[in-house]
C-alpha positions in Angstrom: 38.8 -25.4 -24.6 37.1 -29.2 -23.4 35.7 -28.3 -19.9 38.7 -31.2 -18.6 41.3 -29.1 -20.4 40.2 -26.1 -18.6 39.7 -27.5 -14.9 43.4 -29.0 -15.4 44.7 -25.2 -16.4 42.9 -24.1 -13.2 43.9 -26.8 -10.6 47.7 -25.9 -12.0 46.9 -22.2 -11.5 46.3 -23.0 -7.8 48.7 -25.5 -7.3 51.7 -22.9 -8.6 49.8 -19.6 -6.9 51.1 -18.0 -3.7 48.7 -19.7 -1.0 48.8 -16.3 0.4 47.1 -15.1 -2.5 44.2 -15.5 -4.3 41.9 -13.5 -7.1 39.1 -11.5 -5.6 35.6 -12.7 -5.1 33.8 -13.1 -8.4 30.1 -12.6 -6.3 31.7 -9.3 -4.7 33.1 -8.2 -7.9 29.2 -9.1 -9.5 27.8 -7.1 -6.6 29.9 -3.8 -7.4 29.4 -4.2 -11.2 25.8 -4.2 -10.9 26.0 -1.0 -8.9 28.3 0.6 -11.5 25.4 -0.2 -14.2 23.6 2.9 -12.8 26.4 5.2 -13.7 28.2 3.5 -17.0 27.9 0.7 -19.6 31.8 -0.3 -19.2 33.0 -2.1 -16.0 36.5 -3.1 -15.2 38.3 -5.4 -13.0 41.3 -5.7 -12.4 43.7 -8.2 -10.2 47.5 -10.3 -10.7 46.5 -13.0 -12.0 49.6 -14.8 -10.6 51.1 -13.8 -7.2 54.6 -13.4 -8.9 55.0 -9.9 -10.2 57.4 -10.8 -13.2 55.5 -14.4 -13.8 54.1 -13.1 -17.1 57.3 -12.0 -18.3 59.4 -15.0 -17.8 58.1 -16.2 -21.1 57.4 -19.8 -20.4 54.0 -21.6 -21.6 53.3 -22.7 -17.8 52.9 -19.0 -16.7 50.8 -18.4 -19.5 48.3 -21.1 -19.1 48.2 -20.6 -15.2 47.1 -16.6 -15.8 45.0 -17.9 -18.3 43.6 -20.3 -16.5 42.8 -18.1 -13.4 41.6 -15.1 -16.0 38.7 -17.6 -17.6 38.3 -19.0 -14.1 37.4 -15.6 -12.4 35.4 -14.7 -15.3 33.1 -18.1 -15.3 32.7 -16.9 -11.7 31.6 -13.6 -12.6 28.9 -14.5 -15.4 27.3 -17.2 -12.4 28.3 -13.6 -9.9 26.3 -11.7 -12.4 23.2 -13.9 -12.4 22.8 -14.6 -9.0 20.0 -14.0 -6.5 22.5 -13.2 -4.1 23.7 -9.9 -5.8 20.3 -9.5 -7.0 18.6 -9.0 -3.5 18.5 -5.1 -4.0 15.9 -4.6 -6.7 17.8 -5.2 -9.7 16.5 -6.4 -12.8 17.9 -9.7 -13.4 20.8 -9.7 -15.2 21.7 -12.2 -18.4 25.1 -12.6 -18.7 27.8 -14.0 -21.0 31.3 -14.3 -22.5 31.8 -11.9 -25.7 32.2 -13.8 -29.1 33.8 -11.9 -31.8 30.6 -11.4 -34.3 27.6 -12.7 -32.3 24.4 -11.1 -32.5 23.7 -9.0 -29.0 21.2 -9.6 -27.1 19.3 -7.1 -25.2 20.2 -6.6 -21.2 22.9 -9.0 -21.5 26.2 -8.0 -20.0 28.9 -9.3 -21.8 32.4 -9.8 -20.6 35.8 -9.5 -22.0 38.8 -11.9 -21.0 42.1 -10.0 -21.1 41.5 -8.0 -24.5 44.4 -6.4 -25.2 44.2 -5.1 -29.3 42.8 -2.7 -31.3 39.9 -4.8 -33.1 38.9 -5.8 -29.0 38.7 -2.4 -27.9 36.5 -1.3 -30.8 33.9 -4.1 -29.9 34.2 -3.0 -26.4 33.4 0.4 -27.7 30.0 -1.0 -29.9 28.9 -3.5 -27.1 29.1 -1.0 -24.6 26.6 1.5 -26.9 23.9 -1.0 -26.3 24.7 -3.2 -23.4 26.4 -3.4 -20.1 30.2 -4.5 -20.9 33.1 -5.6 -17.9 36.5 -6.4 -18.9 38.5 -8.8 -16.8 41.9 -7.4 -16.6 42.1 -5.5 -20.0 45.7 -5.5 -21.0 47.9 -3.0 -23.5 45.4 0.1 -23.1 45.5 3.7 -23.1 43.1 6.4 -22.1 41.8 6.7 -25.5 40.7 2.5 -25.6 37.9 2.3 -23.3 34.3 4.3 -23.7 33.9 7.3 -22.1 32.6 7.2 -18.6 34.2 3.4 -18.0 34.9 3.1 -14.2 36.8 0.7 -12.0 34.8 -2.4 -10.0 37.7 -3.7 -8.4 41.6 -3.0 -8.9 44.5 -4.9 -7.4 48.2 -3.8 -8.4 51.4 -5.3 -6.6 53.8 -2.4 -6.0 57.4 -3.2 -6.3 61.3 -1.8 -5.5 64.4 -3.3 -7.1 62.1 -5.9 -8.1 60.9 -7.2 -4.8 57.0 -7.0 -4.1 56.8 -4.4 -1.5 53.2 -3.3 -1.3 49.8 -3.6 -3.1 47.4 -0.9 -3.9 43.6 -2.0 -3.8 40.5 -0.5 -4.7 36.7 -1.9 -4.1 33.9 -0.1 -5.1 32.5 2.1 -3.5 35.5 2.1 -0.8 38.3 3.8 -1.3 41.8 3.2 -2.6 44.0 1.3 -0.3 47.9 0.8 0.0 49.1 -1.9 1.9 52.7 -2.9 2.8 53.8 -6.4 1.5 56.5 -8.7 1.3 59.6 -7.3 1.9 57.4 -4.2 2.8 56.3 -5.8 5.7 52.3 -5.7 6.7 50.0 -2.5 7.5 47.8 0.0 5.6 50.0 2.4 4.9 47.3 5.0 3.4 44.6 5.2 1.2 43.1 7.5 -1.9 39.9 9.2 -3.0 39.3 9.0 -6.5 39.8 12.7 -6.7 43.1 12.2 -5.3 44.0 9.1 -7.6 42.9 9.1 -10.8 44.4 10.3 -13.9 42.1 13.2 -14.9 39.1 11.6 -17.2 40.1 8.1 -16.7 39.6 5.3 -13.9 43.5 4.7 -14.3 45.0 5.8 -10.7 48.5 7.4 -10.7 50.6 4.8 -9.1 53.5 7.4 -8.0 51.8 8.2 -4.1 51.0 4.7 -3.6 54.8 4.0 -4.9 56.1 6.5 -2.4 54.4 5.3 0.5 55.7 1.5 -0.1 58.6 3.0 -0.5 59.2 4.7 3.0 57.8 1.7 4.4 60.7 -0.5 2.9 63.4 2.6 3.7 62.7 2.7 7.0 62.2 -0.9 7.5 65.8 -1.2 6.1 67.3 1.6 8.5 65.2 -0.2 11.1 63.1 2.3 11.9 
């Protein structure tokens, strides 16, 4: 995509995107990922990329392109994140970064990152790249426990929480803090709780098991209904 093409995607991303909301910070997310390094070659982060919950269901080209747009926008972010002397202040070694290309030759202590893979084929380079070299997938879609490497672990997770499809909540995780549940929308406003990973995580995966976040958002909206 001609660099025009792409800043036109991005200005309509923000134009159409909930001013309320916006991704997380690329140079925060580069910060986290480059303390993960220590402990695994797979990174992942994980955010709506639009502020409607059902946007990427509605079928229609526009809320393609705007996720798209604010997926390859966050991820730009992240390789200059990555390579920054900003994140690098700690005594890292300096970090190359880049965007993975289906058959190009790896290059040693690059970290390469993944835009939305999301089959079979994607997951099994994730899998090779990540044998040799530091890999981060930006919101890796159509998953299961068996697709990532061993030992991958969360950077940053955002999920909207929802009841009879309204947006009630969010649950938010950035390393090294814990997980967080917030009330939202119709939910109102206010940490409602938070998570350790011990408490949250599916056993040998860095997927959290949404159903105590659920229930707390939940309550919130039940009692904001009964007036409570």
């Amino acid at each position: 995509m001609c660099s025009h093409s792409f800043l036109l995607l991005l200005l309509l991303a923000l134009l159409h995107t909930n001013s309320a909301y916006s991704p997380p910070s690329p140079l925060s997310c580069a910060a986290s990922i480059l303390k993960l390094s220590k402990s695994t070659s797979c990174v992942e982060v994980e955010f709506p990329a639009l502020s409607s919950q059902n946007a990427l269901g509605d079928g229609s080209r526009r809320s393609e392109e705007r996720a798209r747009a604010v997926n390859e926008g966050f991820a730009r972010g992240l390789l200059a994140g990555l390579r920054s002397p900003l994140v690098l202040l700690k005594g890292q070694a300096p970090v190359k970064a880049q965007l993975y290309t289906k058959g190009a030759s790896l290059v040693p202590s690059t970290a390469y990152v993944f835009v939305c893979p999301a089959t079979s084929a994607a997951y099994s380079a994730v899998k090779q790249v990540s044998a040799t070299n530091l890999c981060v997938l930006v919101n890796a879609q159509a998953k299961d426990p068996r697709s990532l490497p061993a030992g991958a672990l969360s950077a940053y997770y955002s999920k909207l929480l929802t009841y009879n499809s309204e947006v009630i909540g969010r649950l938010e995780r950035a390393f090294p803090g814990d997980w967080t549940v917030t009330a939202e929308g119709a939910g109102g406003k206010g940490v409602l709780g938070s998570f350790t990973d011990e408490e949250i995580l599916v056993p040998r995966t860095n997927t959290p098991d949404l159903r105590g976040a659920v229930a707390l958002v939940q309550k919130r909206y039940s009692d904001r209904a009964r007036g409570l």
